[in-house]
C-alpha positions in Angstrom: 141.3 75.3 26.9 140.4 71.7 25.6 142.9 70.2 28.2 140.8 72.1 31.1 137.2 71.3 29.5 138.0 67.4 29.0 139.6 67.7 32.7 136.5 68.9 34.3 134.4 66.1 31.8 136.3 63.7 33.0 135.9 64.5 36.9 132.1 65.0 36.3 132.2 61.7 34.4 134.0 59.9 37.7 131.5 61.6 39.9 128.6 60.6 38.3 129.7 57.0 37.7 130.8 56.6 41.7 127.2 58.3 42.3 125.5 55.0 40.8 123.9 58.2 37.4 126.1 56.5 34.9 126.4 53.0 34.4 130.7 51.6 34.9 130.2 50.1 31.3 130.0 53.3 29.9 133.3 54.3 31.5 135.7 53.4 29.1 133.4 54.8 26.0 133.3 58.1 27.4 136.9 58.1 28.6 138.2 57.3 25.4 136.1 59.4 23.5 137.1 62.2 25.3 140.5 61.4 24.7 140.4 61.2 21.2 138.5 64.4 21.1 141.2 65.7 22.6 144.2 64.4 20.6 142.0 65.6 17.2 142.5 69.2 19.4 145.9 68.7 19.7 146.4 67.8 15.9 143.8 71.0 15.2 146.3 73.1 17.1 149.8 71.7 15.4 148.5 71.7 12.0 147.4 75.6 12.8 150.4 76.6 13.9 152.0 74.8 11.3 149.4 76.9 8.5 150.5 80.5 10.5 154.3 79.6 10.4 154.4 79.2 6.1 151.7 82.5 5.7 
């Protein structure tokens, strides 16, 4: 579900930014915050997993 949303904020973001609304110096802030977001979603989801597996 993260993978899809940060997917579609990504292609907005590329949009936008080609459509002269964001400014290319923003690009790499918002790209990499999205992909940490996304890696702290991925951890979120192994260390769940990880919680279910032992209880």
């Amino acid at each position: 579900k993260v993978d899809l949303l940060e997917r579609e904020l990504r292609e907005g973001h590329e949009k936008r930014t080609a459509a002269g609304v964001c400014m290319p110096q923003a690009d790499s802030v918002f790209v990499e915050t999205l992909r940490n977001l996304e890696r702290v979603s991925d951890h979120a989801d192994n260390i769940a997993a990880d919680v279910l597996m032992k209880y």
